[in-house]
C-alpha positions in Angstrom: -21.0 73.0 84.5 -20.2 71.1 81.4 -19.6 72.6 78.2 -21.4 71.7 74.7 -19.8 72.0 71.5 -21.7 71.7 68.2 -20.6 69.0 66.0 -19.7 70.3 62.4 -20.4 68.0 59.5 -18.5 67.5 56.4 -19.8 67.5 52.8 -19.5 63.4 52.9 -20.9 63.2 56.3 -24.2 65.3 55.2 -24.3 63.3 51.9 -23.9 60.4 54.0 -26.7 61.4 56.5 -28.9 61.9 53.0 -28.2 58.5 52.1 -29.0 56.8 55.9 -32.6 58.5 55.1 -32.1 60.6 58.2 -33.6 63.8 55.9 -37.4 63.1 54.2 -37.8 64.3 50.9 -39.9 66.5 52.2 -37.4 68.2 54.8 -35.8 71.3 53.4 -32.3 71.3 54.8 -28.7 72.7 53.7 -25.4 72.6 54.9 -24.0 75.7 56.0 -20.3 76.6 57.5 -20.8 72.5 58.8 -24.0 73.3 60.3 -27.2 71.4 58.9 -29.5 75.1 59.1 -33.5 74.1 57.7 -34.4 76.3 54.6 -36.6 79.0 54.1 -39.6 78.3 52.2 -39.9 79.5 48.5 -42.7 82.3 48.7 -44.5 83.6 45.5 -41.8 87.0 46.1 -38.4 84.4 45.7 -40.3 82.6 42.6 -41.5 85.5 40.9 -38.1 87.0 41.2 -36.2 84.0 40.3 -38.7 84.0 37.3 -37.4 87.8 35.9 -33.6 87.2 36.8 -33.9 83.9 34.8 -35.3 85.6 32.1 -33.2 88.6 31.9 -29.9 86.3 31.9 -30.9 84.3 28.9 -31.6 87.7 26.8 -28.3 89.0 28.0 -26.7 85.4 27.1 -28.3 83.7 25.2 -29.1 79.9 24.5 
């Protein structure tokens, strides 16, 4: 039997893959503990909630 090991990417070897054009603009990926994991899509309950936060932060701080 042989045994597979993941391959763990670096900051510079994502940024690098980014560059090579091996992600579309349209590909919503991250880099995770040097795994390349896709990202969730933004729902209406992430905006709307990123919407308040924001809000609340810049009465609390300020300009």
């Amino acid at each position: 039997m042989t045994a597979v090991t993941r391959k763990r990417f670096t900051l510079a070897e994502y940024h690098y893959l980014a560059e090579l054009g091996v992600f579309s603009e349209d590909d919503r990926v991250e880099l995770i503990r040097g795994e390349i994991m896709e990202m969730a899509a933004k729902r209406t309950p992430h905006s709307v909630c990123n919407s308040l936060l924001l809000g609340e932060l810049y009465t609390l701080v300020g300009k």
